[in-house]
PAKETI-842213 format. One line per 4 residues: number of its first residue (from 0); their letters; for each residue z negated, y, x negated of N, C-alpha, C, O. Coordinates in steps of 0.1 Angstrom, whole numbers, plus 2048, in hexadecimal, padded with zeros to 3 digits. Atoms other than C-alpha are relative to their C-alpha. Example, Ala and Ser with C-alpha at 12.3 -4.5 7.8 and 13.67 -1.06 7.14 Angstrom:
BEGIN
0) AS) 800/7F4/7F7/7B2/7D3/785/800/80C/7F7/7F9/80C/7ED ~ 800/7F5/809/7B9/7F5/777/7F8/80B/808/7F7/816/803;
//
This chain:
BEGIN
0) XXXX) 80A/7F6/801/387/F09/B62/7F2/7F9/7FD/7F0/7ED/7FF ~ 812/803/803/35F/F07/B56/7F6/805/809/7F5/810/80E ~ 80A/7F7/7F9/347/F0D/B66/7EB/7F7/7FC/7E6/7EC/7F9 ~ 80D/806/806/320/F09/B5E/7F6/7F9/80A/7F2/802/812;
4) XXXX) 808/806/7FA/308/EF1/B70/7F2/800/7FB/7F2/7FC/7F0 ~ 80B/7FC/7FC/2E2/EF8/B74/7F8/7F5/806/7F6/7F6/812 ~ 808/806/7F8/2CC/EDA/B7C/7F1/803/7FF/7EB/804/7F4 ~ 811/804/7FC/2A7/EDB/B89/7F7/7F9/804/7FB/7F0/80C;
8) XXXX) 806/808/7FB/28A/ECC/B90/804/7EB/801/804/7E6/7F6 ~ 7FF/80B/802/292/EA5/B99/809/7FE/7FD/80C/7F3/7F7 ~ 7EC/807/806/2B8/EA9/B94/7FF/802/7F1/803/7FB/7E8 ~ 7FC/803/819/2B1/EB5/B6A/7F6/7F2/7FE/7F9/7EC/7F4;
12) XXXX) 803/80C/805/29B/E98/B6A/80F/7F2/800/815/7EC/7F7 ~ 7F8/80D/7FC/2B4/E7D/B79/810/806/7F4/816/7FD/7ED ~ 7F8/800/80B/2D1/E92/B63/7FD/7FF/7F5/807/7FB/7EF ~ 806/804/80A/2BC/E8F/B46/802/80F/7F4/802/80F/7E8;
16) XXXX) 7F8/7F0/807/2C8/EB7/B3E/7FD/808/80C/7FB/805/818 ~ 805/7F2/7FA/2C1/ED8/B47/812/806/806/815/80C/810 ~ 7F3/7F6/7F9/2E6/EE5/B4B/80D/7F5/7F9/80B/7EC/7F1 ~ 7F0/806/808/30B/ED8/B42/80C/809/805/80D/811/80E;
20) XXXX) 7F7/7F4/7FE/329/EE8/B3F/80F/7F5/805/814/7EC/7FE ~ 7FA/80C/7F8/342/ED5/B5A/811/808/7FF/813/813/803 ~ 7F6/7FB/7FA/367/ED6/B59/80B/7FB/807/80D/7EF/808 ~ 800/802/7EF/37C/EDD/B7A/80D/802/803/810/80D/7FF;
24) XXXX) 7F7/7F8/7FB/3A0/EDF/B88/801/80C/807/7FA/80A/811 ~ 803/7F4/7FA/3A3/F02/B95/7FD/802/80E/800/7FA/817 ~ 80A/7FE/7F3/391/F10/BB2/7F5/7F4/808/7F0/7F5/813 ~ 805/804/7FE/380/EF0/BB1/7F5/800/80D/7F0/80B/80D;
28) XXXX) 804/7FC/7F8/36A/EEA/BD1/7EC/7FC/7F9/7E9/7F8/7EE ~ 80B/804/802/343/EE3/BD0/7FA/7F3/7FE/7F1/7ED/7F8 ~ 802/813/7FD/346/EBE/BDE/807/7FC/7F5/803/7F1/7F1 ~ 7F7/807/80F/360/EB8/BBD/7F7/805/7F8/7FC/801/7ED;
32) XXXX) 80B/7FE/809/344/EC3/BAB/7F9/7F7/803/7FA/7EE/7FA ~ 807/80C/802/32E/EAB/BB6/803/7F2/7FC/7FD/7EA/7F4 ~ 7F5/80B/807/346/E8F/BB3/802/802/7F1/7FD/7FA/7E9 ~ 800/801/812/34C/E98/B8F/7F2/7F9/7FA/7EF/7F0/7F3;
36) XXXX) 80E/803/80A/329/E9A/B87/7F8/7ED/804/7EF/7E7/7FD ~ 805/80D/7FC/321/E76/B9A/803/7F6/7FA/7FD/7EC/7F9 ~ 7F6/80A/80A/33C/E67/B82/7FB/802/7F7/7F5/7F7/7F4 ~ 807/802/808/32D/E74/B64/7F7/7FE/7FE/7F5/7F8/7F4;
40) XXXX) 80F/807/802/308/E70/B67/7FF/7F9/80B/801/7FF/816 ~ 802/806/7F6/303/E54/B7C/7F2/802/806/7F0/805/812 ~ 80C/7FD/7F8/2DE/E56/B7E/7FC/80C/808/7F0/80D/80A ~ 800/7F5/7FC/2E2/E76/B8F/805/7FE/80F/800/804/819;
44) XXXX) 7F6/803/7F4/2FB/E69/BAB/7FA/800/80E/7FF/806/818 ~ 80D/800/7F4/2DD/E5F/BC6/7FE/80D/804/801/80F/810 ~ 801/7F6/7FB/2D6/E81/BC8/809/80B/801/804/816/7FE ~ 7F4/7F5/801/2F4/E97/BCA/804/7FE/810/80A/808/814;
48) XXXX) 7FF/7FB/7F7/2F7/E91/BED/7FB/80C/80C/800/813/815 ~ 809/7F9/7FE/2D9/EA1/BF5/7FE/80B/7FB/7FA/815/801 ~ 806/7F3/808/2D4/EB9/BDB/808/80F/808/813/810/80E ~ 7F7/7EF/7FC/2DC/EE2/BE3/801/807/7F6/7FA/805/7EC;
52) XXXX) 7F2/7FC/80C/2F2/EF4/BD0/7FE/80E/802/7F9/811/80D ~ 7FF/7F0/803/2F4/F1B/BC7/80F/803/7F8/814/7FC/7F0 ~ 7F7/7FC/80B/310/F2B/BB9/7FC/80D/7FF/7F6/813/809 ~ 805/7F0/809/309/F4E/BA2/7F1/802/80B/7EE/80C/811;
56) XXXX) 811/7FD/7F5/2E7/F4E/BB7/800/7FC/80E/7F5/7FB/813 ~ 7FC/7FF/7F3/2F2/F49/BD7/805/7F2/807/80F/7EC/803 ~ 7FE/80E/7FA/2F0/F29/BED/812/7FD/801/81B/806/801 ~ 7EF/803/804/314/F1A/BEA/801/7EF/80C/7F7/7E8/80D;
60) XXXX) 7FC/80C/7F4/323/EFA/C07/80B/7F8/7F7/812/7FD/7EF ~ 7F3/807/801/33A/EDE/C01/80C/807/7FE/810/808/7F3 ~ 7F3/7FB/800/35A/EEF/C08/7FE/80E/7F9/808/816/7F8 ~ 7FE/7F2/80D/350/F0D/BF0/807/7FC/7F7/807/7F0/7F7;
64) XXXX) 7F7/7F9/808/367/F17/BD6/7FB/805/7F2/7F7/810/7F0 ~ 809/7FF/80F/35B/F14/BB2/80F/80A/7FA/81B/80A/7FD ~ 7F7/7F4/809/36B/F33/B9A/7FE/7FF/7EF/7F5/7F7/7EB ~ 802/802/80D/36F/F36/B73/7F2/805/7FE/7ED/811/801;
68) XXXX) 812/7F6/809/348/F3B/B61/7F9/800/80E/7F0/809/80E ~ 80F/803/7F4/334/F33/B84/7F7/7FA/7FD/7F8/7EF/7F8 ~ 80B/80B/804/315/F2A/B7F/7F8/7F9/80A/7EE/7FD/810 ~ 80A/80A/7F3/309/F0F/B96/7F7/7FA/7FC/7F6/7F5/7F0;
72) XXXX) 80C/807/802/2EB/F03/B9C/801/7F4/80A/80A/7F4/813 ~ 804/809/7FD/2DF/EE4/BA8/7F1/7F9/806/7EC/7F2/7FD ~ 80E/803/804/2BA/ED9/BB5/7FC/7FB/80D/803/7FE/817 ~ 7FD/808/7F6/2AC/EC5/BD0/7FA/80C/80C/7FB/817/808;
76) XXXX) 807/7F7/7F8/29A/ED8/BF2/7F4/80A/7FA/7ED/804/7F2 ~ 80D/7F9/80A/27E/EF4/BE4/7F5/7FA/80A/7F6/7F7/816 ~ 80A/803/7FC/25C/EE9/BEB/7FC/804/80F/801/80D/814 ~ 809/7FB/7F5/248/EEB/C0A/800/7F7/80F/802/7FA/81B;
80) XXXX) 800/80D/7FA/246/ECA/C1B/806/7F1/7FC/80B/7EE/7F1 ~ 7F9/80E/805/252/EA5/C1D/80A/7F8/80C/809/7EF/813 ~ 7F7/804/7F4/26F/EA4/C31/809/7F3/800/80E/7EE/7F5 ~ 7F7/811/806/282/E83/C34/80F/808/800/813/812/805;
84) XXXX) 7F0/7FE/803/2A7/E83/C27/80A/802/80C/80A/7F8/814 ~ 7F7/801/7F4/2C0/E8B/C41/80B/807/7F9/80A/810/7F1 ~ 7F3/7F9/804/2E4/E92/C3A/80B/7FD/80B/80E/7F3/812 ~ 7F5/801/7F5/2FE/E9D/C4E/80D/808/7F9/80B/812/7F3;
88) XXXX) 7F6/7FA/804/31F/EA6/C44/810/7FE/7FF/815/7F2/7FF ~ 7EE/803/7FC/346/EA7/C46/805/804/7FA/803/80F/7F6 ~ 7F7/803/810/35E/EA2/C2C/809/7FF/7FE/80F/7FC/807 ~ 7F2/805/806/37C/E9D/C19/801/7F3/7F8/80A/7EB/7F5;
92) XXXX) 7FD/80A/80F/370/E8A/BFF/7FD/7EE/805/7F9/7EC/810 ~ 804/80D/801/36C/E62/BFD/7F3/7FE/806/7E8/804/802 ~ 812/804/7FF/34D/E54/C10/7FD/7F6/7F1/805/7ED/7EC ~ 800/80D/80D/33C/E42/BF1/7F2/7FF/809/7EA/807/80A;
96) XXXX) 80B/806/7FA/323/E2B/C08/7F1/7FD/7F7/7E5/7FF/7F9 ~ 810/802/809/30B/E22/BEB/7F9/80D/7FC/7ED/80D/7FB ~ 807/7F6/804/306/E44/BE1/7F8/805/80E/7ED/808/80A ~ 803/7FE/7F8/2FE/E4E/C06/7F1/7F9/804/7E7/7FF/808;
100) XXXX) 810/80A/7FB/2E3/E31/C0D/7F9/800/7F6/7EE/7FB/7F8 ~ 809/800/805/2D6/E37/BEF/7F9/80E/801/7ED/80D/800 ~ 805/7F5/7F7/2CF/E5D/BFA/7F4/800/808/7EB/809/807 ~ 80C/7FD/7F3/2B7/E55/C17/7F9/7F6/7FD/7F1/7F3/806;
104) XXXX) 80A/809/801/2A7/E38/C05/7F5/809/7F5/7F7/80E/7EA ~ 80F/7FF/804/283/E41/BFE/7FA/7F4/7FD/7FF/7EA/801 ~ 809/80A/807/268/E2A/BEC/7FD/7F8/80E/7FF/7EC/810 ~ 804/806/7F5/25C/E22/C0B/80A/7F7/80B/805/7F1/815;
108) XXXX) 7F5/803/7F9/27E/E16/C19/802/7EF/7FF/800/7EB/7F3 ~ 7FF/80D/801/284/DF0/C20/80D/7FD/80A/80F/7F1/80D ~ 7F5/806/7F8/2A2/DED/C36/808/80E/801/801/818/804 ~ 7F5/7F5/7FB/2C2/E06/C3A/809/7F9/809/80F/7EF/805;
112) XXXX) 7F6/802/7F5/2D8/E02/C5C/80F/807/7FA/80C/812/7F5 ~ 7FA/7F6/801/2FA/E10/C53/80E/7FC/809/814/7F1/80A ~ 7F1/807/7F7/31A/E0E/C6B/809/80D/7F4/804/817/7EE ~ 7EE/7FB/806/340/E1B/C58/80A/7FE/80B/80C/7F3/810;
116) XXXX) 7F7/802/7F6/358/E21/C70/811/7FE/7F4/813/802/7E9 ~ 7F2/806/80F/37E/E13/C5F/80D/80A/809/80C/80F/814 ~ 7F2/7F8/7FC/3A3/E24/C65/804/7F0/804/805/7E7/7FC ~ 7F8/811/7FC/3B1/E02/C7A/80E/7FF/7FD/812/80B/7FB;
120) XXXX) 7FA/7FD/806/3CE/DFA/C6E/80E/7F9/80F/81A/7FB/810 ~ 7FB/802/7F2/3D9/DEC/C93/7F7/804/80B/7EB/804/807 ~ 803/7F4/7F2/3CD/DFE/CB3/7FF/7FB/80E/80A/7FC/813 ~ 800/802/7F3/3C3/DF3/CD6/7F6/803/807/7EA/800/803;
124) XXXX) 80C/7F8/7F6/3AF/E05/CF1/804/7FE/80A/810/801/80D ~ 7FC/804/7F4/3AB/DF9/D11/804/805/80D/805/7FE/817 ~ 7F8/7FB/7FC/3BB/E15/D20/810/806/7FD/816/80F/803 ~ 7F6/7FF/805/3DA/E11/D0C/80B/7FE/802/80F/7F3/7FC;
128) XXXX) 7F7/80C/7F6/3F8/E09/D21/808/7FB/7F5/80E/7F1/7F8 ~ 7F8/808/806/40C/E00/D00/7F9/7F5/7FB/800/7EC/7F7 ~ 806/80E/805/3F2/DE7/CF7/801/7FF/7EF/80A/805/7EB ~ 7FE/7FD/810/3ED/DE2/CCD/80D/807/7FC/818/807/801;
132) XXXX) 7F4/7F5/804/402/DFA/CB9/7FB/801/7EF/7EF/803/7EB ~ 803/7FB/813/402/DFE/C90/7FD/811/800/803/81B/804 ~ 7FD/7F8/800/3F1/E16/C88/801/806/7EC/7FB/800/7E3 ~ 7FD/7FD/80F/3FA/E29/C63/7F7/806/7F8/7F6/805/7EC;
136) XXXX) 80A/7FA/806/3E1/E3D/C5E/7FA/80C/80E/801/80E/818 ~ 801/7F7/7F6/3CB/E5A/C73/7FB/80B/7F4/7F8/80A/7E8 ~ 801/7F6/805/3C6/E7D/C6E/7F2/808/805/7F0/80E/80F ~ 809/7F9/7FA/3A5/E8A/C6F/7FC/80F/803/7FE/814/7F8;
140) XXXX) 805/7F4/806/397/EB1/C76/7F6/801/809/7F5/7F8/812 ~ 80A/7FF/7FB/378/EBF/C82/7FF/80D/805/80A/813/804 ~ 804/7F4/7FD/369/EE2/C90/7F2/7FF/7F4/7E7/7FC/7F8 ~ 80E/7FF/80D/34F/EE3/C6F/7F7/806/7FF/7F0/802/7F6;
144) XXXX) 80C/7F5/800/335/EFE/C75/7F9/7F5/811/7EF/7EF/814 ~ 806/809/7F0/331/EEB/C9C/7FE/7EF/7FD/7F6/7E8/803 ~ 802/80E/805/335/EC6/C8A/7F7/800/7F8/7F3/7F5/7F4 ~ 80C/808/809/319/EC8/C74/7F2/808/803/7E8/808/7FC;
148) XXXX) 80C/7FD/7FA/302/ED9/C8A/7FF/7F5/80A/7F5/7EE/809 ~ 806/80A/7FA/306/EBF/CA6/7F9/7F1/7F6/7EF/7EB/7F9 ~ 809/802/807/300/EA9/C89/7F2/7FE/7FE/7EB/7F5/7FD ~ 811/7FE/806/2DF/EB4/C81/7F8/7F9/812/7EF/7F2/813;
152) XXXX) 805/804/7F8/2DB/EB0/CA7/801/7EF/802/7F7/7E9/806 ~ 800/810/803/2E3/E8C/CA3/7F0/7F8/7FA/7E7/7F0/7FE ~ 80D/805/805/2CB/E88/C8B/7F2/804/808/7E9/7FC/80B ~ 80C/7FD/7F9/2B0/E98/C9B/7FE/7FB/80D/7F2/7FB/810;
156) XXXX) 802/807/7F7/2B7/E84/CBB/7FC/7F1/7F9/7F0/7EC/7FA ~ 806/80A/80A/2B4/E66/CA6/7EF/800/7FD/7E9/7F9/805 ~ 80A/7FF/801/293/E6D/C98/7F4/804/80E/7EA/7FD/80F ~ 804/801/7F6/286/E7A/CBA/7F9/7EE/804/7ED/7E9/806;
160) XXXX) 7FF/80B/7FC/28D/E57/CC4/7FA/7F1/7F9/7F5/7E7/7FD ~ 806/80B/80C/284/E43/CA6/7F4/805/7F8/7F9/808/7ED ~ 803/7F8/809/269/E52/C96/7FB/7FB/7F2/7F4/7FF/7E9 ~ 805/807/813/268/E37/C78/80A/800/7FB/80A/7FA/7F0;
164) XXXX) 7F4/7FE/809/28A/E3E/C6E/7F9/80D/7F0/7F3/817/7F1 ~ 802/7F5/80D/284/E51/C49/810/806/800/814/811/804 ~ 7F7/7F0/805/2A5/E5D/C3E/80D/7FC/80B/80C/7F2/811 ~ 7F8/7FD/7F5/2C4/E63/C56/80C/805/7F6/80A/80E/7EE;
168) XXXX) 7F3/7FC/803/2ED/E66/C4A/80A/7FF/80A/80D/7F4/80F ~ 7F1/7FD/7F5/309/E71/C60/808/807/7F6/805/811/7EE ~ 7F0/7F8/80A/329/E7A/C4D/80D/7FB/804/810/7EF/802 ~ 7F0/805/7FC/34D/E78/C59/809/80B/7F6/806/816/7F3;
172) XXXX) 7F2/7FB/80E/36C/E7F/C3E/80B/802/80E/80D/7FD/819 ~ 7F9/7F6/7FD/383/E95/C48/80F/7FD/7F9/80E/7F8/7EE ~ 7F4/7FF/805/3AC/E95/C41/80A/7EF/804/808/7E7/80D ~ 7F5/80D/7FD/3CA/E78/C3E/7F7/7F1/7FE/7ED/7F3/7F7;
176) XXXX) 807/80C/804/3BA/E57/C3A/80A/7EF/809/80F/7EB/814 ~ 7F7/80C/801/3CC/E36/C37/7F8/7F2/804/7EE/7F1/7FE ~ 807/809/7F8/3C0/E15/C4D/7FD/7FA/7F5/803/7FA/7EA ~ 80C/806/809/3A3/E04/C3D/7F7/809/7F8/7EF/805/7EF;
180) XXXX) 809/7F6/809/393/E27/C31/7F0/803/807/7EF/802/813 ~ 80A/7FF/7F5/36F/E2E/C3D/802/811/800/807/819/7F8 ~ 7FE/7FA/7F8/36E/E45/C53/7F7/80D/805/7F9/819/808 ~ 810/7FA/7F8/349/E51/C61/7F8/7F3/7F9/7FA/7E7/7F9;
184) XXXX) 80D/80C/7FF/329/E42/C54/7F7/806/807/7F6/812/808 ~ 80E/7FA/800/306/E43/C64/7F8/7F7/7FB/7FA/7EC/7FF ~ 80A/807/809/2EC/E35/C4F/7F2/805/805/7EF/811/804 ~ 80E/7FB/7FF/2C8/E34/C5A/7F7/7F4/7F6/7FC/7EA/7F3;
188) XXXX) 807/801/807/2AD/E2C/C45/7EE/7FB/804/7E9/804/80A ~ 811/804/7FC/285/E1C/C4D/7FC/7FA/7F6/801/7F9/7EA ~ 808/805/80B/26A/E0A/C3D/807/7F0/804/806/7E7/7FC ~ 800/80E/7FE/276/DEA/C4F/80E/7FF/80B/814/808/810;
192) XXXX) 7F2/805/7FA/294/DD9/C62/7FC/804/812/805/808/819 ~ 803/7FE/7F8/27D/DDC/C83/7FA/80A/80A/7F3/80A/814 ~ 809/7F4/7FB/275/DFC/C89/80C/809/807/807/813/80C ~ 7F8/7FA/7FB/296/E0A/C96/80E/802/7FC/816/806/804;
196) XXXX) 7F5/7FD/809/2B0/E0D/C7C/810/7FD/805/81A/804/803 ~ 7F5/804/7FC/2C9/DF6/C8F/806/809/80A/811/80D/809 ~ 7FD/7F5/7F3/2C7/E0C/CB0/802/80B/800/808/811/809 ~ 800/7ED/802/2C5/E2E/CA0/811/806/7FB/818/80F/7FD;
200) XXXX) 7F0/7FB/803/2E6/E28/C8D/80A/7FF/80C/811/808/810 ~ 7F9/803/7EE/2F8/E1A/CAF/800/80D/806/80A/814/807 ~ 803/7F2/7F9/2E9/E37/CBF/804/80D/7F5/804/819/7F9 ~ 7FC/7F2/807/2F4/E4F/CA0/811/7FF/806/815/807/80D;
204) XXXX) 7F1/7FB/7FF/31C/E45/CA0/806/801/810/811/806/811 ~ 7FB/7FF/7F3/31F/E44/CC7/7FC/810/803/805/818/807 ~ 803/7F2/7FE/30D/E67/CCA/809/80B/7FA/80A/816/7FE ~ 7F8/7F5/807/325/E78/CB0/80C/7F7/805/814/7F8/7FB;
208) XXXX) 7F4/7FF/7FE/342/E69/CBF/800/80B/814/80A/80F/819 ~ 7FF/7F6/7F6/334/E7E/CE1/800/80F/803/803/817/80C ~ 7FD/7EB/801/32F/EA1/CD5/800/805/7F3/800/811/7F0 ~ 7FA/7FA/810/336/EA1/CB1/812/807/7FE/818/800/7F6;
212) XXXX) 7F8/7FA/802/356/EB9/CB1/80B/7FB/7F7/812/804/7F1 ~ 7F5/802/809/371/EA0/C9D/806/7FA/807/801/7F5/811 ~ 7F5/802/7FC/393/E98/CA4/807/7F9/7F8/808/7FD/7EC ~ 7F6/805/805/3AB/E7E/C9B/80F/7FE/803/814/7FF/80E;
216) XXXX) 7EB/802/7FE/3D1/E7A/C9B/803/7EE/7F9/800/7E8/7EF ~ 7FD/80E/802/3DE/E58/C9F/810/801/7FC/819/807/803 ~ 7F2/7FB/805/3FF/E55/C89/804/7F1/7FB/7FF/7ED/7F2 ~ 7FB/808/800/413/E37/C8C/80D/7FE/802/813/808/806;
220) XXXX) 7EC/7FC/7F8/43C/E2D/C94/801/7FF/809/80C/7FE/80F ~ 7FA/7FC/7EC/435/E32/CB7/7FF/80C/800/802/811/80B ~ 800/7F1/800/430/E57/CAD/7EF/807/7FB/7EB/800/7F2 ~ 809/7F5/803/411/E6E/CA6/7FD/803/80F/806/806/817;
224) XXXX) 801/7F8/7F7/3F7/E77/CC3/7F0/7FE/7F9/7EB/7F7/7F1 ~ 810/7FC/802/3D0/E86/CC4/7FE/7F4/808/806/7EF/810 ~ 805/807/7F6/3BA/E6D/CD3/7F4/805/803/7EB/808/7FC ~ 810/7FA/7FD/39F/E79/CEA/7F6/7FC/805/7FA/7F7/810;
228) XXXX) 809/802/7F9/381/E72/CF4/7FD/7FC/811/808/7FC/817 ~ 805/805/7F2/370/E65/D1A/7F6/80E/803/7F9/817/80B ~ 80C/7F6/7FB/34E/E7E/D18/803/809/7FF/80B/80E/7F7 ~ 7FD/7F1/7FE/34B/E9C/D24/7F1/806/7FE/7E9/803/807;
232) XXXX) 80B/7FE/804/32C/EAD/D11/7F8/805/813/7FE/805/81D ~ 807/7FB/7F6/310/EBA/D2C/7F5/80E/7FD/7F3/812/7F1 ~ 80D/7F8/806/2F4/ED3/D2D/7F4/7F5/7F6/7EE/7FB/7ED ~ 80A/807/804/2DC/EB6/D21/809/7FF/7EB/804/7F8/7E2;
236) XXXX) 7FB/803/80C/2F5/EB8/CFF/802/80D/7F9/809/80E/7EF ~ 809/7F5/807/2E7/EDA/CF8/7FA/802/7F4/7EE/800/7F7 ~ 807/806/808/2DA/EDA/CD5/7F4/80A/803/7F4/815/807 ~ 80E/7F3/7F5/2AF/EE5/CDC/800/80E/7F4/7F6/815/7F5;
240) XXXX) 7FF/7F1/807/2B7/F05/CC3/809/80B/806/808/817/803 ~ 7F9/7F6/7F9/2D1/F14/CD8/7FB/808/804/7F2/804/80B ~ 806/7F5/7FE/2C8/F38/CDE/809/803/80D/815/801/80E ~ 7FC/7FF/7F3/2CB/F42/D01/803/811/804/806/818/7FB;
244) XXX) 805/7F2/7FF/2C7/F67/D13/7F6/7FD/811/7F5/806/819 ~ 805/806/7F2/2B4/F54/D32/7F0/80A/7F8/7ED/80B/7EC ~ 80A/7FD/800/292/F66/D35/7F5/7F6/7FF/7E9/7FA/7FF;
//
């Protein structure tokens, strides 16, 4: 299928075009759209994680569903401040790390922290009475509307905390994945190596492994089981926008 692409503002600069006409295996998603378009215009690629997307007028997600003759748009936040980069999000597709860190690098940026969590390819936890075990691969899934709001609270605890972090990435891939694949990144972003960056990511991948909503399946020849967690969220892991009916 075809479908018509729409860039604006910084993205038709960096694509060096106003529109293109992209083609898609069928029902194509929105995230395979950007992946396409990262392969053919490279100078574009930096910003496709960030950018927001429309289809036929109408804001359009990752896991949307491109149709024959859609016309998508492309274009970065609309005006009306200078908010630093933050991305959060949960996936199918490949983490591509350079395109990520280059995302939250601003001019001003002189040091990026980034932790990759890996698929091990042998297994031991010190509650394990079998002791190392092969493992073949795990199976990731998430709750997605509640994973990429605690997310945001991630980041926003982060910043809280740091307040010279500039740009902020949390993203965990989703589905089968084969030992040695990455897994989860968090990438923070500053002007300098000593302003927080080491601490913020530490404190990003330990906070989204306490109330970020994903689940793995450990599948090896000792069999297939979920593995779960220790914490047990609290009132203090409330995100502060929760709407209450307290007077």
């Amino acid at each position: 299928m075809q479908v018509e692409v729409l860039f604006f503002a910084t993205l038709k600069d960096q694509a060096g075009r106003e529109r293109l006409r992209v083609t898609l295996e069928a029902e194509a998603t929105v995230a395979a759209l950007k992946s396409r378009l990262a392969a053919e215009l490279p100078a574009l690629a930096a910003a496709l994680p960030t950018a927001l997307t429309s289809i036929n007028h109408e804001y359009a997600f990752a896991e949307d569903r491109l149709q024959e003759g859609d016309e998508v748009a492309l274009f970065p936040p609309v005006s009306g401040g200078n908010v630093p980069p933050t991305i959060f999000r949960v996936t199918n597709e490949v983490l591509d790390l350079d395109v990520l860190t280059q995302s939250i690098t601003l001019p001003t940026t002189g040091a990026v922290c980034v932790f990759t969590g890996l698929v091990r390819g042998v297994t031991e936890r010190a509650d394990d009475l079998i002791g190392p075990h092969q493992t073949l691969r795990l199976e990731y899934e998430a709750y997605l509307p509640m994973a990429e709001a605690k997310m945001k609270q991630v980041a926003d605890e982060i910043r809280d905390r740091w307040p010279k972090v500039e740009g902020i990435a949390i993203v965990q891939r989703l589905g089968v994945l084969e030992p040695g694949t990455p897994t989860v990144l968090i990438a923070c972003s500053a002007a300098h190596r000593d302003t927080g960056v080491f601490e913020a990511a530490r404190y990003g991948i330990d906070r989204l492994k306490e109330i970020v909503p994903v689940w793995k399946k450990e599948i090896g020849p000792q069999g297939e089981v979920w593995v779960e967690g220790h914490y047990t969220p609290g009132e203090e892991d409330r995100g502060p926008l929760r709407e209450t009916n307290d007077e």
